[in-house]
NUTORTOR-624468 format. One record per residue (C-alpha): chain; z, x, y; residue in three letters; residue number from 1. Coordinates in pm, 1 decimal, always signed. Each point is the difference from the previous one (the first is absolute). Layout:
[r "A", [Z, X, Y], "ALA", NUM]
...
This chain:
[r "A", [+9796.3, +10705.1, +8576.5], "UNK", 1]
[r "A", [+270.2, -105.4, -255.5], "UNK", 2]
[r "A", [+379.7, +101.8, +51.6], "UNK", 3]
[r "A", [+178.7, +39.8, -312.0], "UNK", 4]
[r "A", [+393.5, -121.8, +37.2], "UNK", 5]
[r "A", [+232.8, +32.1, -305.9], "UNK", 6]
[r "A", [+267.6, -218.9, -95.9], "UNK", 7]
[r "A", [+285.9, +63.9, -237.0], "UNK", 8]
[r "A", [+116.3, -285.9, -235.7], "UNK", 9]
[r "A", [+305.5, +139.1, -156.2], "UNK", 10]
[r "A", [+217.7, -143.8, -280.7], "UNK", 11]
[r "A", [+240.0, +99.0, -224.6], "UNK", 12]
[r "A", [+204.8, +33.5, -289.8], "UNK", 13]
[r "A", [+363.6, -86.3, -109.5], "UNK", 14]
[r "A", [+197.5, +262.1, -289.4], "UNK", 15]
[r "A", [-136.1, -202.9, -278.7], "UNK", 16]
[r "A", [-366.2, +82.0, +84.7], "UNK", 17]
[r "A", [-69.9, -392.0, +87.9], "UNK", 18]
[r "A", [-152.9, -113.1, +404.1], "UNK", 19]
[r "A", [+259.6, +8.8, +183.9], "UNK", 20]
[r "A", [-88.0, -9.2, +367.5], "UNK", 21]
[r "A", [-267.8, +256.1, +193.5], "UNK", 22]
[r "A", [-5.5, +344.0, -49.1], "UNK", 23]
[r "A", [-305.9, +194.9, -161.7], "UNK", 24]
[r "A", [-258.3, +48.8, +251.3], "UNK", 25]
[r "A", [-333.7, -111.1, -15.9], "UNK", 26]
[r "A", [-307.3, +90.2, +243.3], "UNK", 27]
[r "A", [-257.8, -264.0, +49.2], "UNK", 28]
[r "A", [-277.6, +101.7, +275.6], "UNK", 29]
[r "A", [-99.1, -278.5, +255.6], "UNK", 30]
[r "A", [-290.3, -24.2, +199.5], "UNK", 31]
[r "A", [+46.5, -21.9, +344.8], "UNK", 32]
[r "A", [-349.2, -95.9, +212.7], "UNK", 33]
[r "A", [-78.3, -5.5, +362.2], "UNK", 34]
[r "A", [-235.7, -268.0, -118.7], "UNK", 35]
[r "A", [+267.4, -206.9, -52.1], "UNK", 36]
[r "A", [+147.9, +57.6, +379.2], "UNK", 37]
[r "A", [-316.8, -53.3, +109.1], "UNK", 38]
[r "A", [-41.8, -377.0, -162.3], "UNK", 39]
[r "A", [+417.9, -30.7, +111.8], "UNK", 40]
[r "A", [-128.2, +37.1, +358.4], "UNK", 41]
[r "A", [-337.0, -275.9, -48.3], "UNK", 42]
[r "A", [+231.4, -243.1, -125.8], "UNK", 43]
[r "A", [+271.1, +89.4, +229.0], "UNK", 44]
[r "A", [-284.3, -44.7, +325.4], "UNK", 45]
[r "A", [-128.7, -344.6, -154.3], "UNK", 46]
[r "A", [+382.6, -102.6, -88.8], "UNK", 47]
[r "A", [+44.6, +15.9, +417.7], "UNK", 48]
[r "A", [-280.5, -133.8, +80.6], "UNK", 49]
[r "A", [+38.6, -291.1, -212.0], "UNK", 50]
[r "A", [+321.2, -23.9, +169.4], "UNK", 51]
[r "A", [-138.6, -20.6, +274.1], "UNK", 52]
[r "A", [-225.7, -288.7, -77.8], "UNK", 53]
[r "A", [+235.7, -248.2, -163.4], "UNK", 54]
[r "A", [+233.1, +72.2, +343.5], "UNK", 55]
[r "A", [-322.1, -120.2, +200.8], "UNK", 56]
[r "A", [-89.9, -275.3, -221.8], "UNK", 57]
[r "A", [+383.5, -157.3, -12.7], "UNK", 58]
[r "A", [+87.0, +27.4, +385.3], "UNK", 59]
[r "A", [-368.2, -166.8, +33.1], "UNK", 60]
[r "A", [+79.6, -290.8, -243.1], "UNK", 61]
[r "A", [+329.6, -85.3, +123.1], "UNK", 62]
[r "A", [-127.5, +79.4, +362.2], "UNK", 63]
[r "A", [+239.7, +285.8, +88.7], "UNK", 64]
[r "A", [+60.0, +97.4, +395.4], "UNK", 65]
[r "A", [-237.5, +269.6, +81.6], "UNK", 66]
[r "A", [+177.6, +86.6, +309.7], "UNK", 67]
[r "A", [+282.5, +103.2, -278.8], "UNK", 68]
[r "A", [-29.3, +425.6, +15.4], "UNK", 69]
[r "A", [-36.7, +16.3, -385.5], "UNK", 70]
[r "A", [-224.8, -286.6, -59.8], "UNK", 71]
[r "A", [-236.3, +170.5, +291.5], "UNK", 72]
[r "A", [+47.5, +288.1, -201.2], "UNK", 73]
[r "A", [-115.8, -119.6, -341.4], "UNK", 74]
[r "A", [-304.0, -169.5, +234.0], "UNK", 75]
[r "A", [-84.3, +317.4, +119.7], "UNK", 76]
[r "A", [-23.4, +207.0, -276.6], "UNK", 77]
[r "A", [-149.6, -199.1, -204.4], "UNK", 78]
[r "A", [-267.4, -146.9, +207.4], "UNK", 79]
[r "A", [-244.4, +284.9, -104.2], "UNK", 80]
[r "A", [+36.1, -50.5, -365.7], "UNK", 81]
[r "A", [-79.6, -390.8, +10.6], "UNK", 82]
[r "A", [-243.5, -37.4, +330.6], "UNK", 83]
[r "A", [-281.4, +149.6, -310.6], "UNK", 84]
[r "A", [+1.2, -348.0, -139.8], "UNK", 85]
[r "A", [+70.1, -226.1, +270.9], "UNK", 86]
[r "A", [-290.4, -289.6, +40.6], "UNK", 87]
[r "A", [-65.2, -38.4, -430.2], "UNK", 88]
[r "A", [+219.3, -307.0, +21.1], "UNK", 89]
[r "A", [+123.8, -199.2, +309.1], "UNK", 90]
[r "A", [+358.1, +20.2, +84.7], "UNK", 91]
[r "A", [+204.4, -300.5, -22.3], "UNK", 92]
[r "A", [+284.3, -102.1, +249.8], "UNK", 93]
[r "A", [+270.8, -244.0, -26.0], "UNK", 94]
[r "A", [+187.3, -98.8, +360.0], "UNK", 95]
[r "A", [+336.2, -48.3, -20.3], "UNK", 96]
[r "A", [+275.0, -98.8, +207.4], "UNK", 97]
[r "A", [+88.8, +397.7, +112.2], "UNK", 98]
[r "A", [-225.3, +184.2, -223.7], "UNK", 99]
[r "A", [-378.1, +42.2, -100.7], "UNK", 100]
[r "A", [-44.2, +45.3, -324.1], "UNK", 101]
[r "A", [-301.9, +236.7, -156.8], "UNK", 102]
[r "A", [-166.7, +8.7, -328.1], "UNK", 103]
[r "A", [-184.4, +351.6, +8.4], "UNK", 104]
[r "A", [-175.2, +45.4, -288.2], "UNK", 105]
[r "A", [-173.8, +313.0, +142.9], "UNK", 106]
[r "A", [+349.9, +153.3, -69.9], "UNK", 107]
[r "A", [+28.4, -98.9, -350.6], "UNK", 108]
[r "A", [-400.1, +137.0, -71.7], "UNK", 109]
[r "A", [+151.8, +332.6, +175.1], "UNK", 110]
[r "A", [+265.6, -24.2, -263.2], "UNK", 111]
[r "A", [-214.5, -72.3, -306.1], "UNK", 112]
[r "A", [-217.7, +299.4, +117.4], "UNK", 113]
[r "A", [+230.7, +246.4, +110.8], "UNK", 114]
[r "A", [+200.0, -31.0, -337.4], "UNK", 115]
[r "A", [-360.0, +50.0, -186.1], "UNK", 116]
[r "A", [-121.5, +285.4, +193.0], "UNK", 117]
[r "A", [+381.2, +178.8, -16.7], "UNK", 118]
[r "A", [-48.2, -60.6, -408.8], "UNK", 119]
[r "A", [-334.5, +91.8, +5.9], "UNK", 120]
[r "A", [+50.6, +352.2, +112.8], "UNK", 121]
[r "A", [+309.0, +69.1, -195.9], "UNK", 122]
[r "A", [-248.8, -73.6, -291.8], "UNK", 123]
[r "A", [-263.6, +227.1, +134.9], "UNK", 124]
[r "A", [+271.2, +312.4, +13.6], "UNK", 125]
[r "A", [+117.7, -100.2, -308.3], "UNK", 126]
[r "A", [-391.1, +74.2, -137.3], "UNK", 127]
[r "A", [-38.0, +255.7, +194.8], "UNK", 128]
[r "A", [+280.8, +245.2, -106.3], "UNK", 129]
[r "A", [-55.1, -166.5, -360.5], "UNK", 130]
[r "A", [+310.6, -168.2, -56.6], "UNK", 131]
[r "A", [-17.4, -324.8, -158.8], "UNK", 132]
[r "A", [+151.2, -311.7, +141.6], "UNK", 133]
């Protein structure tokens, strides 16, 4: 269903009849969809949980403290989302002095495919309730 708002664009007219400013009112109608809310809240979900992501792929890289509260946080929540693709390439570690460093490229295919599959159905309710995108 398709709310109609209406906005006023007024302008106006000085003594000698030339533009002046805003005054006369003018109705234009604008669409409003819950379509578009609905697409708003896809990309808003796959915005967080790409968040999400490049937090776990950083603090592995530069081998952040997972005793840290937030780190084990961003470990936690995560986890689900990237333990799909675990094992399609070998991790790769680099032992430092303090830290251990990962390169988790399961994370970045969770990326790559959670940013497709968030664009993919914002397409499909964009066909769906006919708009065109």
């Amino acid at each position: 269903m398709t709310e109609i708002r209406k906005e006023t664009v007024v302008t106006s007219t000085n003594d000698l009849g030339t533009d002046a400013g805003t005054d006369t009112e003018t109705t234009l109608p604008v669409a409003v969809s819950r379509t578009n809310s609905l697409e708003n809240f896809v990309y808003f979900v796959s915005g967080v949980l790409d968040v999400l992501l490049v937090f776990r792929f950083v603090f592995k890289l530069a081998g952040a403290n997972p005793g840290s509260a937030f780190v084990a946080f961003i470990y936690g929540v995560s986890l689900p989302f990237v333990s799909l693709f675990n094992g399609i390439f070998p991790q790769n570690y680099a032992q430092g002095v303090t830290t251990t460093s990962v390169f988790e490229p399961a994370t970045l295919i969770a990326l790559l495919v959670y940013t497709f599959v968030g664009w993919g159905i914002v397409q499909l309710i964009a066909i769906a309730s006919g708009q065109k995108s």
